[in-house]
Residue, then its C-alpha position, 0 to 999 in steps of 0.5 A: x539839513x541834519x545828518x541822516x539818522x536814518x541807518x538803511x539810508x547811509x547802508x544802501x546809498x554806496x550801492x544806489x550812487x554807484x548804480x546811477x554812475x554806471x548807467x549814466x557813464x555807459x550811455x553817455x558812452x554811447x552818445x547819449x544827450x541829455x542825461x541826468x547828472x549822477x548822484x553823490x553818495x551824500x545825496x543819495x543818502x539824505x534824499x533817502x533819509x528826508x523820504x523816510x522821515x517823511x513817510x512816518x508823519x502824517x497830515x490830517x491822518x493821511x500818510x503823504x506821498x511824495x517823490x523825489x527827484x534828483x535834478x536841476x531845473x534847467x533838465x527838467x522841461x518847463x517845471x514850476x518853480x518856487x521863488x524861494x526854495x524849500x529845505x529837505x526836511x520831513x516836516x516841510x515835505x510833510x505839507x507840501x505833500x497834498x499838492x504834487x500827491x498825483x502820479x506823475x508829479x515830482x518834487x525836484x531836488x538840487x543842491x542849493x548854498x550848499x545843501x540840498x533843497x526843493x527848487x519846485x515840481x516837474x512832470x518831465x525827467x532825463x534819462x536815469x534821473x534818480x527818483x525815491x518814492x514814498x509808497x507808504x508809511x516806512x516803505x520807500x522805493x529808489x527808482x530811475x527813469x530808462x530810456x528809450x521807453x520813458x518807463x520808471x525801474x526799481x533799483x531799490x525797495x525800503x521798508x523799515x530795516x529792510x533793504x532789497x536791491x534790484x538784480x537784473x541779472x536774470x534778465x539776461x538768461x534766455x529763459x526769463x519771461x518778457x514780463x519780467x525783462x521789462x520789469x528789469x528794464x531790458x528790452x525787447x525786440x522791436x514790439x516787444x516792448x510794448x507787449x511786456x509794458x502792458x501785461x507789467x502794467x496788467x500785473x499792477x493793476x491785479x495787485x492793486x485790487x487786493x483780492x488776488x487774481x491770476x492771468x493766463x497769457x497764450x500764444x495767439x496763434x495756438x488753440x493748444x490751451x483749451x486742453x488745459x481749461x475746464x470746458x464750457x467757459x462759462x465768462x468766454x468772450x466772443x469774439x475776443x476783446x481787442x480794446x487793450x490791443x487796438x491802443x497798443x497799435x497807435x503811433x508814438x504821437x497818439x501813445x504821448x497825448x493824454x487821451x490815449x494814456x486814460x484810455x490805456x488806464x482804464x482798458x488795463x484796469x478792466x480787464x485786470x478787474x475780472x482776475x478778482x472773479x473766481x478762476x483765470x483770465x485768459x489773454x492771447x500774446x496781442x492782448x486780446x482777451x479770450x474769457x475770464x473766470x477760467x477754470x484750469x485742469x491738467x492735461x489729459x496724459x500729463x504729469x502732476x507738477x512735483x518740483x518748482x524753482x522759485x528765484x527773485x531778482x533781489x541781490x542776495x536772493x537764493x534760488x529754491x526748489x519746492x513743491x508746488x503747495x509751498x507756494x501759496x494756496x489753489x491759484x499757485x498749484x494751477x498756475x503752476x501746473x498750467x506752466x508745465x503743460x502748456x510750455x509757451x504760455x505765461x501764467x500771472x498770479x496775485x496773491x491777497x498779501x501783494x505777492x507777485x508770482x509769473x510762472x514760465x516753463x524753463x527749457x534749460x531747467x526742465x521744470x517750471x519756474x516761478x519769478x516772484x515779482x512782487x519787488x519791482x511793482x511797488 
């Protein structure tokens, strides 16, 4: 393969292999089996540079959609494997592109004669294994797979010039949201992990349809919240919907058959479709849901939200204190001012434009935060 002409590859490839080297290391520490085989900076960069490259052509007009893996057969389950392997070059993964489009479908990458080629496609992955997807024209996101949840964590997202890298650092505070602890990658206690998977998987879900929408998550156990909502409901479920949550309640065998993964999608884009009606959805903590089209008020006695911290765990990223209109339009200043009155509740906004917002009351801080997210669900 040529050289990477590709100048934000070989500037973020250092950071990329060093990520993977640290984590790899660190669980084979722990006993750990099994384990992806730690990238070198040269591949990482001409994997980056072949995706990019390859997201700026197109086949029948259609941009492809690939995704990359970092692996050698023998560690990727029972993969398809082509008898004569395939150069890393845009203009092959160009044409292979249509065939392996669907999620969950990786092109697997190994060292082959001593450059890198395509040995085949694989559904099944190691732990850490180095992923780069191609999202759309010029925008790629470097990726890996962590244990135990099986679950897919930016490291990295790519458009054009533009480099953004994953700061999990925050994650670590005791004030940061379990949405977004699991969107860093970190887990929770036990059934928690489920709980922060699914409303990740709702946020998605909500950018997915473009219209903007936003999500109000309550403690199940509380009626507190009805202070702040305009009544009557006028889209009140009753009783509430327990469709997302009875899946969620299925053993680990059940979660891993096909049946389930479709009826877990479906039920997720359901409920996540009526945020694009106007108002909030309303959910409890256990994924139940409670209303949609929801209309939120400030609550009697309290104070008009004045200050918002606004941060993003993007290396480099400043955290920023503004008021609550700078951060978008009527669904921001709600979600934000239902944040401040209901102190254990968890308010998700998508905006039209992609944005991601999950605002959260911050005890140490005094004030609401706002964690805009929008990077770790490309």
């Amino acid at each position: 393969m040529p050289d990477p002409t590709y100048p934000t590859a070989r500037a973020i490839a250092g950071h990329v292999a060093r990520h993977f080297g640290r984590r790899i290391a660190a669980a084979s520490a722990q006993g750990r089996d099994g384990l992806a085989p730690a990238p070198d900076e040269a591949s990482v960069e001409m994997l980056i540079d072949a995706a990019f490259w390859t997201s700026l052509r197109r086949e029948e007009g259609i941009t492809p959609r690939i995704s990359l893996a970092f692996v050698p057969p023998h560690l990727a389950g029972e993969p398809l494997t082509f008898e004569t392997q395939l150069p890393l070059r845009p203009a092959t993964l160009t044409k292979v592109a249509p065939a392996v489009e669907r999620p969950g479908i990786h092109l697997g990458v190994w060292p082959h004669e001593g450059r890198l080629s395509v040995w085949g496609t694989t559904r099944r992955l190691p732990a850490y294994c180095l992923v780069v997807e191609v999202v759309a024209s010029g925008l790629l996101v470097v990726k890996d797979r962590r244990e135990p949840f099986g679950k897919f964590m930016n490291v990295a997202v790519l458009e054009g010039d533009v480099a953004k890298i994953v700061d999990d650092r925050p994650a670590a505070g005791e004030d940061c949201p379990g949405v977004v602890r699991s969107l860093l990658g970190v887990e929770w206690p036990a059934g928690g992990a489920d709980a922060a998977s699914a409303f990740v998987q709702l946020a998605v879900s909500m950018r997915a349809h473009g219209r903007g929408g936003a999500m109000l998550v309550v403690p199940a156990r509380s009626l507190a919240w009805q202070d702040s909502i305009v009544s009557p409901i006028v889209y009140a479920v009753r009783p509430p919907f327990s469709g997302l949550a009875d899946l969620l309640t299925r053993s680990a065998v059940e979660m891993n058959e096909h049946d389930w993964q479709e009826d877990y999608r479906r039920s997720v884009d359901a409920v996540a479709g009526l945020t694009a009606v106007d108002g909030a959805v309303l959910a409890t903590d256990r994924y139940e849901l409670l209303a949609f089209g929801a209309k939120i008020m400030r609550r009697r006695g309290s104070s008009p939200v004045e200050r918002v911290m606004v941060t993003e765990p993007i290396e480099g990223a400043e955290t920023t204190i503004v008021g609550p209109t700078e951060l978008g339009g009527t669904r921001h200043l709600s979600a934000a001012q239902f944040a401040h009155d209901q102190q254990d509740a968890v308010a998700l906004v998508a905006s039209q434009d992609g944005r991601v917002t999950v605002f959260k009351w911050s005890p140490s801080e005094q004030m609401v935060h706002a964690h805009r997210v929008e990077a770790l669900l490309v």
